[in-house]
C-alpha positions in Angstrom: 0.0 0.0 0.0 1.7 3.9 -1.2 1.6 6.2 1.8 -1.3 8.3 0.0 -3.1 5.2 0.6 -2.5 5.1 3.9 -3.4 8.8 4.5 -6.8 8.5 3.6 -6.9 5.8 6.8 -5.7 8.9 9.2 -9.6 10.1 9.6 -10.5 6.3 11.0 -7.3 6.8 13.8 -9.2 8.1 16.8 -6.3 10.8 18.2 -8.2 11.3 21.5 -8.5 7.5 22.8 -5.3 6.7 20.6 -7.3 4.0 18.7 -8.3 3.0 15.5 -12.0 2.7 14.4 -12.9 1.7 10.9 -14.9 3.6 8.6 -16.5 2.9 5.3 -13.5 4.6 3.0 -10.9 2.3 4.3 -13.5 -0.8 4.1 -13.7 -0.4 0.8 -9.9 0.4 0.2 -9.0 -2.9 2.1 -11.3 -4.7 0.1 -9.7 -3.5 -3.3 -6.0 -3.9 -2.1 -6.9 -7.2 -0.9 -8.2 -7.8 -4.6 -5.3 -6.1 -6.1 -2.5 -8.0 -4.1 -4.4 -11.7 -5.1 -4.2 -10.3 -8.8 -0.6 -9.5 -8.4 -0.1 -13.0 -6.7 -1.8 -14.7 -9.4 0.6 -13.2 -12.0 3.4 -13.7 -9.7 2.4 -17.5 -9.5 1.7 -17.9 -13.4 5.2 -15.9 -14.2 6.5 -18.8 -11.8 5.2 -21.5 -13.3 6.4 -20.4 -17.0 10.1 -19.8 -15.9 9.7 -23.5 -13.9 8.6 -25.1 -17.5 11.3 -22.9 -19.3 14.3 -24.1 -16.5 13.1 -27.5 -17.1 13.3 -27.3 -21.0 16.6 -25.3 -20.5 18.4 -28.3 -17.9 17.2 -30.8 -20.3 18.6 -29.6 -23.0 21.9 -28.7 -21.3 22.1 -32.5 -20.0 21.0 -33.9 -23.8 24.2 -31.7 -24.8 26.1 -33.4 -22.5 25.2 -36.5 -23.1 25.9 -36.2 -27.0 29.3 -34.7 -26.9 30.4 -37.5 -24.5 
């Protein structure tokens, strides 16, 4: 979360009792970074599993060449 995220939570902070009480805003912002940090997970994950399948290509091949000049 970018600090001018986080700003908009400062009205919630309850400076007088030195608490924290939620309001509707940051609800809804938690809800949408929550949404936006599985999306960038899910990328993350698929990006992972590509390079995994592209390592595995790359070792075979590097063990094939191996093999063959042997």
């Amino acid at each position: 979360m970018t600090l001018p995220m986080i700003h908009k939570f400062l009205p919630c902070a309850l400076d007088a009792r030195g608490e924290f009480e939620p309001c509707d805003e940051l609800t809804e912002i938690l809800k949408q970074q929550f949404e936006l940090v599985g999306e960038k997970i899910r990328r993350l994950e698929e990006s992972r599993a590509l390079l995994s399948a592209l390592r595995v290509k790359v070792d075979t091949r590097a063990q094939e060449g191996r093999v063959s000049s042997a």
